[in-house]
ROLUMKOL-790193 format. One line per 2 residues: number of its first residue (from 1); their letters; for each residue x, y, z of N, C-alpha, C. Coordinates in pm, 1 decimal. Layout:
! residues N
NUM> A> X:Y:Z:X:Y:Z:X:Y:Z ~ ...
This chain:
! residues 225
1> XX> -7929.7:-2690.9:15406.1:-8027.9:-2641.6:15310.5:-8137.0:-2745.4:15283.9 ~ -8078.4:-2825.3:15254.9:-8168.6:-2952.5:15225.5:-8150.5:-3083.3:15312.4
3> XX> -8252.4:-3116.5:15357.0:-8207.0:-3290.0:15430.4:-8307.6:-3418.4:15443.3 ~ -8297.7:-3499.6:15434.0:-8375.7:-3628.6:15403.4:-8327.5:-3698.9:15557.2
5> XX> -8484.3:-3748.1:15581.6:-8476.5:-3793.9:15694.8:-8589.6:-3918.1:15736.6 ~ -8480.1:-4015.6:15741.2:-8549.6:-4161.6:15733.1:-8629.1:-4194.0:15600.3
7> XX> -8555.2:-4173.8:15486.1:-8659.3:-4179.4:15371.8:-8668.6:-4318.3:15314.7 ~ -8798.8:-4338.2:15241.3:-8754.9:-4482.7:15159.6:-8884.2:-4426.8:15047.9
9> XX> -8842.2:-4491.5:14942.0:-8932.4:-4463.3:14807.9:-8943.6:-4642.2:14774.2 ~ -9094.7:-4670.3:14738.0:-9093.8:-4804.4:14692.3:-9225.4:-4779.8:14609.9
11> XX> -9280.0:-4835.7:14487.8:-9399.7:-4858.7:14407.5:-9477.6:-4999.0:14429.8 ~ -9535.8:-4983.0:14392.6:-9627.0:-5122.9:14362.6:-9581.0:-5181.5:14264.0
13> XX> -9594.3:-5334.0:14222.9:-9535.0:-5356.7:14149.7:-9632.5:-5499.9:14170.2 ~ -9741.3:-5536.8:14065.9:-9833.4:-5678.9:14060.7:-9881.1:-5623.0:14224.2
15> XX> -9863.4:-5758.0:14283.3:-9875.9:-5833.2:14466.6:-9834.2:-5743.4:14563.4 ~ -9701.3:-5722.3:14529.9:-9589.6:-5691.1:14576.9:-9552.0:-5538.0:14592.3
17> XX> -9455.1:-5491.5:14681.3:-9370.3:-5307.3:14630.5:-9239.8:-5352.9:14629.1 ~ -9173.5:-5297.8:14509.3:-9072.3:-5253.7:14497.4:-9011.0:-5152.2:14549.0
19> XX> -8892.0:-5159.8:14602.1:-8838.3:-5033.4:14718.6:-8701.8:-5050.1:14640.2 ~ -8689.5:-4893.1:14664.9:-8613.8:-4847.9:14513.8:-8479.5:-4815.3:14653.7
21> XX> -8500.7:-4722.0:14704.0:-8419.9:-4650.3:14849.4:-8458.7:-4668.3:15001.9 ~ -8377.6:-4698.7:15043.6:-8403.4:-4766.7:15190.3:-8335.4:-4708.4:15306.5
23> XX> -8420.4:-4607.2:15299.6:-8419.6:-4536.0:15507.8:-8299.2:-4411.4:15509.1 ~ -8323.5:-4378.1:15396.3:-8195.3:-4287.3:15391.2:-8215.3:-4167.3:15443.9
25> XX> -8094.6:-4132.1:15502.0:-8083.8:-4013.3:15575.8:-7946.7:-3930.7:15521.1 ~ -8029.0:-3761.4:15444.6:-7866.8:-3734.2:15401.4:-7877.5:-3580.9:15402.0
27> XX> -7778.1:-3481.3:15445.7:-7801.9:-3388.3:15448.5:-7703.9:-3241.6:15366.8 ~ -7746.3:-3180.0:15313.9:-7663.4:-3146.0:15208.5:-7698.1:-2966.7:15218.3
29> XX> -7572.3:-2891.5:15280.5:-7555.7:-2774.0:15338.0:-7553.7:-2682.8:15233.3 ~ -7612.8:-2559.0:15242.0:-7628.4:-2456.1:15133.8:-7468.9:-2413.0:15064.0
31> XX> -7442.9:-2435.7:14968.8:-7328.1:-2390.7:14892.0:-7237.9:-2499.3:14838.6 ~ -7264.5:-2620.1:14885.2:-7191.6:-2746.8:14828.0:-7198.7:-2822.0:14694.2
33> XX> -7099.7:-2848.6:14678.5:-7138.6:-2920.7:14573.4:-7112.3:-3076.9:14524.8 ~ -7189.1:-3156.1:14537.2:-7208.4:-3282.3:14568.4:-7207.7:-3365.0:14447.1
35> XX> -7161.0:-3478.7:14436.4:-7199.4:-3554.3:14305.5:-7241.5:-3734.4:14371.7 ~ -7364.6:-3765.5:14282.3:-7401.1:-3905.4:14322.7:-7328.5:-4010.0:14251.8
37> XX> -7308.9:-4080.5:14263.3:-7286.7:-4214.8:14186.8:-7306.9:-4352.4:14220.6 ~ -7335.5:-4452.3:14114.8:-7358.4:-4556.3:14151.7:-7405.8:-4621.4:14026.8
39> XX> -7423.5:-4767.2:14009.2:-7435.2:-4830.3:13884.1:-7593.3:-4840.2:13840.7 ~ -7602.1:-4820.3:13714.2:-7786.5:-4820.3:13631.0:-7832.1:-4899.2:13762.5
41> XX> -7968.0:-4830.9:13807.6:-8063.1:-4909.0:13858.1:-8025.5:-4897.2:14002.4 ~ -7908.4:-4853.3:14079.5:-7919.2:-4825.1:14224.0:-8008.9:-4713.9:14267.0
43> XX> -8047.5:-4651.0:14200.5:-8142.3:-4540.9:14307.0:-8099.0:-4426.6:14267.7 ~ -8009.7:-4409.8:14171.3:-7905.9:-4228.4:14203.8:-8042.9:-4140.7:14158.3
45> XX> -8070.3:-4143.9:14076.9:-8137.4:-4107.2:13978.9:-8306.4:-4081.1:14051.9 ~ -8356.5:-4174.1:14135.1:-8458.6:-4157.6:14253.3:-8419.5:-4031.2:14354.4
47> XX> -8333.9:-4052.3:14361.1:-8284.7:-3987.2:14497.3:-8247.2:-3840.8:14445.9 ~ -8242.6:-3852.8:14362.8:-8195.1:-3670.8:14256.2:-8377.0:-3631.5:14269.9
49> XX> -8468.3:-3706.8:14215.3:-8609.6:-3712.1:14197.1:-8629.0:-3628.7:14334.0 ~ -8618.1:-3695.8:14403.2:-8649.9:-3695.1:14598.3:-8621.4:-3576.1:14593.1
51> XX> -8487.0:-3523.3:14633.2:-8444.0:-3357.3:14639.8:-8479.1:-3274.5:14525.1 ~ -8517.9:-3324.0:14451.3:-8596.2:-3182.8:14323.8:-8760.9:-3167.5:14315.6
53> XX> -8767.9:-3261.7:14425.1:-8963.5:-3282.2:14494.4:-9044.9:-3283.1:14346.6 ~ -8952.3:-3367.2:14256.0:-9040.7:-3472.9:14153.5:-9116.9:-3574.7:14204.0
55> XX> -9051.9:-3597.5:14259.2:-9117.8:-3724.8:14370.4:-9153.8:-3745.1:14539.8 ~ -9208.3:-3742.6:14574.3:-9270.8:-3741.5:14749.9:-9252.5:-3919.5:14794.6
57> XX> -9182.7:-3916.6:14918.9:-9140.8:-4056.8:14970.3:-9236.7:-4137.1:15026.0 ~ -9247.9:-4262.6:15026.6:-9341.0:-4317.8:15082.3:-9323.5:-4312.9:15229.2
59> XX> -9209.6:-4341.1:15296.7:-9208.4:-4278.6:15414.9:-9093.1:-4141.1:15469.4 ~ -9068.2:-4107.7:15593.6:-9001.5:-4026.5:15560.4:-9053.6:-3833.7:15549.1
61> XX> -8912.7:-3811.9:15539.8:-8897.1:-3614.5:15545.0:-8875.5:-3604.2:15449.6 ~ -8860.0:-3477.6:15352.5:-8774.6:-3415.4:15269.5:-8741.7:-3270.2:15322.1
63> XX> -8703.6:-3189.5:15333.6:-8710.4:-3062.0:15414.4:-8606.4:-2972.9:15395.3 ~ -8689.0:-2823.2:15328.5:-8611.4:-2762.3:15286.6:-8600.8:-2639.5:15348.5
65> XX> -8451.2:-2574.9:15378.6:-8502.0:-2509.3:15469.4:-8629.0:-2535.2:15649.5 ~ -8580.1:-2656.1:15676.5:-8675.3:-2651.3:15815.4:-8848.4:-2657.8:15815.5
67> XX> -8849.0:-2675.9:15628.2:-8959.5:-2667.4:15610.3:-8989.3:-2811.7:15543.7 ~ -9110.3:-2924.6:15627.8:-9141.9:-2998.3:15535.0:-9199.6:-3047.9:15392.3
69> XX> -9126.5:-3047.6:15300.5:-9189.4:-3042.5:15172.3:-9268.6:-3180.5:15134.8 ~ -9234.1:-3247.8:15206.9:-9315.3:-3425.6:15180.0:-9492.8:-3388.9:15263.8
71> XX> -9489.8:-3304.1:15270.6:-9637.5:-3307.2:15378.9:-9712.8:-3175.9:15279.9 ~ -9656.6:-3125.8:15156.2:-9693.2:-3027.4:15088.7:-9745.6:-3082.8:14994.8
73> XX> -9903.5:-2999.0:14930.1:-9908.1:-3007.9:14852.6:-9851.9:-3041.3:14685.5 ~ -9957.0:-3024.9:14554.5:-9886.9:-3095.8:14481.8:-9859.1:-2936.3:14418.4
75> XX> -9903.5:-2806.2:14442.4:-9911.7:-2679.2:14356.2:-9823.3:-2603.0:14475.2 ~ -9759.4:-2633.0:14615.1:-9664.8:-2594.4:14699.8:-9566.1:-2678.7:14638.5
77> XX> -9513.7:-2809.0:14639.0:-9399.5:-2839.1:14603.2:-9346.5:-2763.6:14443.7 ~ -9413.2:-2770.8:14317.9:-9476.2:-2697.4:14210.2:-9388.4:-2505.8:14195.0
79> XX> -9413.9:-2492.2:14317.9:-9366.3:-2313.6:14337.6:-9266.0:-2352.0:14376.0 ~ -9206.0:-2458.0:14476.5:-9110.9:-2483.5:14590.0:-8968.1:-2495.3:14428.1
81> XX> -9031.5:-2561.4:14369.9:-8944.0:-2587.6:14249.6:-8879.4:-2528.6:14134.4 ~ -9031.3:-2422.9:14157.8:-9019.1:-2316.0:14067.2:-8903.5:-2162.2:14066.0
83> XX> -8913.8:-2183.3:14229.1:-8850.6:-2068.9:14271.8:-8699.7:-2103.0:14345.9 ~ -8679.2:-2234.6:14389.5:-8585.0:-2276.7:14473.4:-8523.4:-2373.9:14381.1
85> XX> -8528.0:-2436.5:14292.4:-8453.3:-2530.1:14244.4:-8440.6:-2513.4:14088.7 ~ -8321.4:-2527.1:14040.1:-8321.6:-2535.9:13901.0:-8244.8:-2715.2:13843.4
87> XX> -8313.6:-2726.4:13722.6:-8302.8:-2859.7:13638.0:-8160.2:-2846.2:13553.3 ~ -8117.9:-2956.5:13523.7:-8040.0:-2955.2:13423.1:-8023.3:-3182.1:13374.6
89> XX> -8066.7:-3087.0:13231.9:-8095.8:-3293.5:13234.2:-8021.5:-3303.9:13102.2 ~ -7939.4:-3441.6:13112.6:-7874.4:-3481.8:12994.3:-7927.0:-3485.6:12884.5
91> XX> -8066.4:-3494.4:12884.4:-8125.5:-3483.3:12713.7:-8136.4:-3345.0:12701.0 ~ -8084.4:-3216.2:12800.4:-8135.4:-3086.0:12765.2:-8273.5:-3018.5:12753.9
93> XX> -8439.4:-3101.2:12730.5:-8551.5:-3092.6:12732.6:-8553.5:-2940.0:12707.7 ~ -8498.7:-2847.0:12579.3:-8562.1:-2748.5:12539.0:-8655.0:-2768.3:12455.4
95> XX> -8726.0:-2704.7:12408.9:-8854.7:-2663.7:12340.9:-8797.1:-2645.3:12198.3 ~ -8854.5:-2767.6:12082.2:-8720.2:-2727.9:11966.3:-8817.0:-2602.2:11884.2
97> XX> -8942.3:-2559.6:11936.0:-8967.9:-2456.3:11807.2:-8959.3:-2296.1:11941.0 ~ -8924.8:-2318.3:12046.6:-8867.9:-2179.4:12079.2:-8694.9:-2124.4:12031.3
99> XX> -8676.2:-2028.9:12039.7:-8511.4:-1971.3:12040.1:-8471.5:-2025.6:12166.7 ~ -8323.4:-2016.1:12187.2:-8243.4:-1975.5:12331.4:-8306.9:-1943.4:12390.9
101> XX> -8293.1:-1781.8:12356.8:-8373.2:-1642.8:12408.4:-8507.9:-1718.2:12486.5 ~ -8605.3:-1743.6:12413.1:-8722.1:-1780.6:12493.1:-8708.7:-1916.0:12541.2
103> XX> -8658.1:-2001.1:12539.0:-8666.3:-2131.2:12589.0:-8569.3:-2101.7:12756.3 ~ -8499.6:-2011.6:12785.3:-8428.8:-1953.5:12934.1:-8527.0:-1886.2:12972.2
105> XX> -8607.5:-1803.4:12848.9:-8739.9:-1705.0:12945.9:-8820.8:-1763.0:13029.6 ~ -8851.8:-1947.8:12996.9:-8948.5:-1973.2:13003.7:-9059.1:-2019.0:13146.5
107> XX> -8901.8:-2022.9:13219.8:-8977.5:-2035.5:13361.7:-8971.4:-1899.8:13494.9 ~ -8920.9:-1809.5:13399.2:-8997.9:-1679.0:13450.3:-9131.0:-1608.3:13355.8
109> XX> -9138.5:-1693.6:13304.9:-9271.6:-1648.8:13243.6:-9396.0:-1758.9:13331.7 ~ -9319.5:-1888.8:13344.2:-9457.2:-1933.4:13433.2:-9503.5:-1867.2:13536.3
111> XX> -9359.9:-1781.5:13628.3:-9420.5:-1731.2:13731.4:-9504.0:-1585.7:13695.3 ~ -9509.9:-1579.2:13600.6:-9594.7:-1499.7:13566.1:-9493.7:-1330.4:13502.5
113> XX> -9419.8:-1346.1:13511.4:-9278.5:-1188.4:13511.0:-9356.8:-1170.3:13364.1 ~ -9401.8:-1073.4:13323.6:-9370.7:-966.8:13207.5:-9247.7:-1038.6:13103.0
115> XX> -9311.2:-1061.4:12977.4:-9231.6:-1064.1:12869.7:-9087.3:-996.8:12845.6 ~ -9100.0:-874.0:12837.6:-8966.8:-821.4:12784.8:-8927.6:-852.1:12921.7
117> XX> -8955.8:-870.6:13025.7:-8886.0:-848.6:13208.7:-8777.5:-1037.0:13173.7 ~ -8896.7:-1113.3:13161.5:-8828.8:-1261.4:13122.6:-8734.4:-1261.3:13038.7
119> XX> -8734.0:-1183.5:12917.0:-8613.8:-1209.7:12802.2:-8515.3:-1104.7:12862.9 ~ -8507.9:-1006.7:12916.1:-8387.1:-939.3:12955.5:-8285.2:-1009.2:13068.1
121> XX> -8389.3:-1080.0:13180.5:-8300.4:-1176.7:13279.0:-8243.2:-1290.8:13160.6 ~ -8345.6:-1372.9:13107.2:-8306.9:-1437.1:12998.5:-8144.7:-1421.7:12967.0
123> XX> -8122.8:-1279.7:12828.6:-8034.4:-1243.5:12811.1:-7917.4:-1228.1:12902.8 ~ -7927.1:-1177.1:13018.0:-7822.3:-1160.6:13120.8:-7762.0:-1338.9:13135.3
125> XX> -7840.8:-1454.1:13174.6:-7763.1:-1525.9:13168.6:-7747.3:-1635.9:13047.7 ~ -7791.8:-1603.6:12912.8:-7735.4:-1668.0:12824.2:-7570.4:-1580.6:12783.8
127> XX> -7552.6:-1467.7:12829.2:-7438.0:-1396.7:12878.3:-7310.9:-1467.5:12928.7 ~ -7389.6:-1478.0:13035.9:-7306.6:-1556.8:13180.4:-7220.9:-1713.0:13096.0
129> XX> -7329.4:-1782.6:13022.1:-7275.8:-1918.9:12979.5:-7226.9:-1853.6:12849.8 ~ -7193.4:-1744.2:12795.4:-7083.5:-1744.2:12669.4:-7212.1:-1749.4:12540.8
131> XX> -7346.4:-1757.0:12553.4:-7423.4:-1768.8:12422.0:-7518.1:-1638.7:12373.6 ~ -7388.6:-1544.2:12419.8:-7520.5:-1401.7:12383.0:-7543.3:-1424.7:12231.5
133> XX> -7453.7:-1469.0:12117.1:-7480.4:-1480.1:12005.4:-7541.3:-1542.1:11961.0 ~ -7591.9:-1656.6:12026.5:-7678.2:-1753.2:11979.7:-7862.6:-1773.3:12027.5
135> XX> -7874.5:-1653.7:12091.7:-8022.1:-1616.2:12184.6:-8098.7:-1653.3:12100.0 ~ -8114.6:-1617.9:11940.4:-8196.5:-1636.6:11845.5:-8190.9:-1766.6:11768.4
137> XX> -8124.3:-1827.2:11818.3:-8160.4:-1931.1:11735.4:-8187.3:-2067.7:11800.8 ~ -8276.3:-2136.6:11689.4:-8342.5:-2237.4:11785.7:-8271.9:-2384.1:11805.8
139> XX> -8293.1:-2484.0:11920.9:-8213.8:-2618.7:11933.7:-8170.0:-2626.3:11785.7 ~ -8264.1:-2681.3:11717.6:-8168.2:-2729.3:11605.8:-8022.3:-2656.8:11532.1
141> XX> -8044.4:-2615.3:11532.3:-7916.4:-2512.2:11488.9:-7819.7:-2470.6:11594.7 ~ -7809.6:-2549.4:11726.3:-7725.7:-2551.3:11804.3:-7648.5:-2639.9:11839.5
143> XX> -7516.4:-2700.2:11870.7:-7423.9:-2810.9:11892.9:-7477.0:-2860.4:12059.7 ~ -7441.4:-2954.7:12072.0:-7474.7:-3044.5:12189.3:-7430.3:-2976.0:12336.2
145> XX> -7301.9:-2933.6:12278.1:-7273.4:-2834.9:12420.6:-7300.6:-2670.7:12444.2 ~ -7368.0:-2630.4:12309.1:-7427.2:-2473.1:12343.0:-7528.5:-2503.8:12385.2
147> XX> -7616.6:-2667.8:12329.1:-7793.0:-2664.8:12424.1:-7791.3:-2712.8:12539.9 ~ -7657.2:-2750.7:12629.0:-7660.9:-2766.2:12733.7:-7656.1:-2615.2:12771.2
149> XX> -7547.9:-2528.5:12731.0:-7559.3:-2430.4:12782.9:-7659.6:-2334.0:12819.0 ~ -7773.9:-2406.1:12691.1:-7901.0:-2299.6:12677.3:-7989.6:-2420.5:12849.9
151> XX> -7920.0:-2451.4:12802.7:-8052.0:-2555.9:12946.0:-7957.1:-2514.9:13061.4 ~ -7857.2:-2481.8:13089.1:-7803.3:-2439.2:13227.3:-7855.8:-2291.5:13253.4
153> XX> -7845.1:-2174.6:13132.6:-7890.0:-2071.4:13120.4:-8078.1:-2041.2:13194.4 ~ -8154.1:-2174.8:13124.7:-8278.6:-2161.9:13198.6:-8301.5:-2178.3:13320.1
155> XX> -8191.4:-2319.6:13357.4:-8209.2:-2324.2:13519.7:-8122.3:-2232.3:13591.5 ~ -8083.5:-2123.4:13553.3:-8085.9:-2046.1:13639.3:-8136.8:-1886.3:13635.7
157> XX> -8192.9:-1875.0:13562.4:-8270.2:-1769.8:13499.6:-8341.5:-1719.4:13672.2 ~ -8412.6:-1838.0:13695.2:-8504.9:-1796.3:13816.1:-8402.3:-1771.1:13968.2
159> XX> -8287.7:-1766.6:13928.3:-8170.0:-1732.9:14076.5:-8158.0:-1865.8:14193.6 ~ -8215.0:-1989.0:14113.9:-8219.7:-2045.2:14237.7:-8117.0:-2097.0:14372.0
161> XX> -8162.3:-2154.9:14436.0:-8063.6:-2170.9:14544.4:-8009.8:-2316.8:14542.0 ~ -8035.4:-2384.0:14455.6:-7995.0:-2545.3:14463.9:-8016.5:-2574.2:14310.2
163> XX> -7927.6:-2612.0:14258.4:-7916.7:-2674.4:14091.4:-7926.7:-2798.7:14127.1 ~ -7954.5:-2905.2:14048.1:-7974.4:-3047.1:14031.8:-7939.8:-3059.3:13899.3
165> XX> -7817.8:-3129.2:13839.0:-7824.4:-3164.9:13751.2:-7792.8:-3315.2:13725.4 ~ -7847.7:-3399.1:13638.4:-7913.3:-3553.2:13625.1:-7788.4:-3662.7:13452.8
167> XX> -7693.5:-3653.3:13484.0:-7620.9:-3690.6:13398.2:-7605.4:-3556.6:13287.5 ~ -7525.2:-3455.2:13327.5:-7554.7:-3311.5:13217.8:-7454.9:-3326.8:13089.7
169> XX> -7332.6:-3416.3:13131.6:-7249.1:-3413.3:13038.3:-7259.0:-3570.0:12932.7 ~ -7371.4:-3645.6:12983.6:-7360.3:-3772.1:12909.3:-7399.6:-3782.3:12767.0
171> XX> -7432.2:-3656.9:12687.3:-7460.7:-3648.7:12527.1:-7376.9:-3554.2:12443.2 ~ -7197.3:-3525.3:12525.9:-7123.7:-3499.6:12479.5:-7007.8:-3521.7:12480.5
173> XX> -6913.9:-3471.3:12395.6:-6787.7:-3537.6:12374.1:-6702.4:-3478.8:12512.5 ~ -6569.4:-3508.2:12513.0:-6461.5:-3474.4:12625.1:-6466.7:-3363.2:12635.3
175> XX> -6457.3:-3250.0:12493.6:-6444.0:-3153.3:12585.7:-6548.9:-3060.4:12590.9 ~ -6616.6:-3056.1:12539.2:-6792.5:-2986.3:12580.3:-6832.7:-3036.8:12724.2
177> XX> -6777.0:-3151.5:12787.6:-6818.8:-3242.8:12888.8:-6726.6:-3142.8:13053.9 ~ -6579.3:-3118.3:12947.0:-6524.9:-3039.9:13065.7:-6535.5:-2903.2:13087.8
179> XX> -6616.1:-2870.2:12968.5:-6628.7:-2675.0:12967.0:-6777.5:-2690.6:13077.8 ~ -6866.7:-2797.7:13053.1:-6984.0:-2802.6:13119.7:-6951.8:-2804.6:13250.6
181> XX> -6903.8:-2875.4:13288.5:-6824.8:-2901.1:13455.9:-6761.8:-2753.8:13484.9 ~ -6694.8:-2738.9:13431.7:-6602.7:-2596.7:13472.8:-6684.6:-2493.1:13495.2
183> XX> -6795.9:-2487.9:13393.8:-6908.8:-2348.0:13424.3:-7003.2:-2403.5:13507.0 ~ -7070.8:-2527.7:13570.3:-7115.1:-2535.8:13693.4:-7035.2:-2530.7:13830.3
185> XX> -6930.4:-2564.3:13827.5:-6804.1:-2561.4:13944.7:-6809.5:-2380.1:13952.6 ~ -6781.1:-2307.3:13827.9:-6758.3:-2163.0:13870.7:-6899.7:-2121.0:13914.1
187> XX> -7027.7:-2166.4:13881.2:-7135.4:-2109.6:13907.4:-7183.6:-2125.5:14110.7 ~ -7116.2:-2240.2:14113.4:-7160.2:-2285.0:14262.7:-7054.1:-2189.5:14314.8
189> XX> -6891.8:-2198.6:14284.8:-6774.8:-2118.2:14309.5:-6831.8:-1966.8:14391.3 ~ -6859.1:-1926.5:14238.8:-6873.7:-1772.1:14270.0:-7047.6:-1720.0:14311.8
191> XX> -7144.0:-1809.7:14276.1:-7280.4:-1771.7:14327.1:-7341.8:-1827.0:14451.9 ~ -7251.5:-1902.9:14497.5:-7266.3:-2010.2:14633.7:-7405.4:-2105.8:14559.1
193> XX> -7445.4:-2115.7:14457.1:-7510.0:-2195.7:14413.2:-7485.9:-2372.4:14502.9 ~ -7617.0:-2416.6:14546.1:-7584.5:-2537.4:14551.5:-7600.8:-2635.3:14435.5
195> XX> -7466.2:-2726.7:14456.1:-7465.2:-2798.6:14328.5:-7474.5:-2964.5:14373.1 ~ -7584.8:-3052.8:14328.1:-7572.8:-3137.6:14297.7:-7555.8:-3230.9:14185.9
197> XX> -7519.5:-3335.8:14171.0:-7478.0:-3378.3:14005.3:-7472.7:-3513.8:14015.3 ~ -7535.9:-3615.3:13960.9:-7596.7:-3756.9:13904.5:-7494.6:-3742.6:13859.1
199> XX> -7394.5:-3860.0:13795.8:-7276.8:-3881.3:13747.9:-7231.8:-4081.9:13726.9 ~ -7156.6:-4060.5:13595.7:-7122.9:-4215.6:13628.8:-6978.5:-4191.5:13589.6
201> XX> -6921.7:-4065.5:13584.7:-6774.1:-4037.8:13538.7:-6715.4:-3999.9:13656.4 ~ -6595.9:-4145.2:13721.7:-6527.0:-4077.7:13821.4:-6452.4:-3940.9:13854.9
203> XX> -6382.1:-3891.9:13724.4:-6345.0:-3778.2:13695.3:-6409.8:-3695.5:13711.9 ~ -6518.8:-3686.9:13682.8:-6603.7:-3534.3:13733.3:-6649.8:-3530.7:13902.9
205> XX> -6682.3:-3665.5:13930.0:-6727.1:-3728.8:14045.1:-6602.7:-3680.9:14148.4 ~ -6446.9:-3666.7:14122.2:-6387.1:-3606.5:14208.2:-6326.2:-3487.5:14254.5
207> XX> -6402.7:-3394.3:14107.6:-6402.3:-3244.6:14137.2:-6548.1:-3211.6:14211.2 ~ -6588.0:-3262.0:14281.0:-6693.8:-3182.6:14337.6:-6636.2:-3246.2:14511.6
209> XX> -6720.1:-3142.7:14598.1:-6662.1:-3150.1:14698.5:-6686.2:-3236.9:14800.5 ~ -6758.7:-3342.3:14775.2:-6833.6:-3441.0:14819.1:-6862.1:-3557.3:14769.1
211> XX> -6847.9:-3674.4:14766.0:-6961.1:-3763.6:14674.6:-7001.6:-3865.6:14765.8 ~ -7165.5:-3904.1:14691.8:-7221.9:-4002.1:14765.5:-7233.7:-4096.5:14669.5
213> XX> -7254.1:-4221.2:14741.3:-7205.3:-4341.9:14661.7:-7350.2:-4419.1:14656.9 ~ -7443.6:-4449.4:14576.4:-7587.6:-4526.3:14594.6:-7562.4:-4644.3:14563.7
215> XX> -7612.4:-4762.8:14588.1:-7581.5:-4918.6:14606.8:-7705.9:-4974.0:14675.3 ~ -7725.1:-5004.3:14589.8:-7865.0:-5128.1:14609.0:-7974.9:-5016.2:14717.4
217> XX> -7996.5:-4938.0:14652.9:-8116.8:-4855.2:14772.8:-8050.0:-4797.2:14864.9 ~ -7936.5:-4774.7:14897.7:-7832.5:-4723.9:15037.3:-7768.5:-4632.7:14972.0
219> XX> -7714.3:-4550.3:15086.6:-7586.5:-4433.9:15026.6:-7480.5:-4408.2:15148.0 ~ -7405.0:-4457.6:15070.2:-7275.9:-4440.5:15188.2:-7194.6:-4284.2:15155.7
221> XX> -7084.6:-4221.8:15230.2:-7018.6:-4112.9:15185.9:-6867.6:-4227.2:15144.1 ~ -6827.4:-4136.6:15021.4:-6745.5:-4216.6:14941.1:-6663.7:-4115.1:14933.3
223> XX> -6487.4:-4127.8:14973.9:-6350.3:-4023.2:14991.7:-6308.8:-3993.8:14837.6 ~ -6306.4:-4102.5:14779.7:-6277.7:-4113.9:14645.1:-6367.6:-4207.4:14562.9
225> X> -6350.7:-4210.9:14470.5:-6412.3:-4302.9:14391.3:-6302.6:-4328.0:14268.9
């Protein structure tokens, strides 16, 4: 589905570039579900960037589907994201003066879908994650693990084919942390969703069916962790 080929990401930095990832090559098949790891400051977190085409490599492929996305525009990668990839980020980044309800609408409304068309998909999967009761009401008045739920609910509102999620369980307790895991595991399970997942918890790191290990700009495949 997705594959990186010969990549490296580095900035400027004064004189000098800083090179964050170095020459990586990694390829990650439609329906898997993968988890990164590695300590603050190796790259995991770049390399999540890379495959969610937040970021374009300084050298290097990204390619989705057979299709190069590093040679695409900045309003092609933009749709590529819109329609093919969904977010899920440990701070949750909802909108605190929308509801549920509209804060899942909200990226079928960029693509333009009809109002009531956005809140009815909306509804269907604040469903799916267990929060039909809570559609109306806004972040604040929600616990740490229903606004993850409302932020898993948005990224997948649009059906995509590859989830990315970026530390999802790191602003909750044990067990909001394992209901979160369990409803992305069943979502990849039963929707062939691809799942990737940023992680610094070995435990979650060895329910997924894969993990890659980042270290100083490199990524090795890691049996266990």
């Amino acid at each position: 589905m997705i594959r990186l080929d010969s990549v490296t990401y580095s900035y400027a930095a004064g004189a000098a570039r800083q090179t964050i990832l170095h020459n990586i090559s990694l390829s990650i098949p439609a329906g898997q579900s993968c988890a990164i790891v590695g300590a603050s400051g190796s790259g995991k977190s770049t390399l999540l960037n890379l495959l969610g085409l937040l970021d374009t490599p300084t050298s290097g492929r990204v390619m989705f589907h057979g299709e190069d996305m590093s040679r695409c525009g900045a309003d092609a990668r933009a749709t590529a994201r819109n329609h093919i990839i969904g977010f899920v980020f440990q701070s949750f980044n909802l909108l605190p003066r929308l509801t549920a309800l509209d804060n899942v609408a909200l990226p079928l409304l960029y693509r333009g879908v009809l109002r009531h068309e956005a809140q009815e998909a909306a509804r269907k999967q604040l469903q799916r994650v267990g929060l039909s009761d809570r559609a109306h009401h806004r972040p604040a008045d929600l616990s740490g693990g229903q606004r993850q739920r409302v932020a898993i609910a948005r990224a997948l509102v649009g059906e995509p084919a590859l989830l990315l999620a970026d530390e999802p369980t790191g602003n909750l307790d044990s067990q909001n942390a394992a209901d979160i895991i369990d409803l992305l595991l069943a979502l990849n399970r039963d929707s062939g969703t691809t799942l990737v997942l940023v992680t610094h918890d070995n435990a979650i790191a060895r329910r997924m069916s894969r993990c890659i290990q980042v270290a100083d700009g490199r990524i090795s495949e890691a049996t266990h962790v």
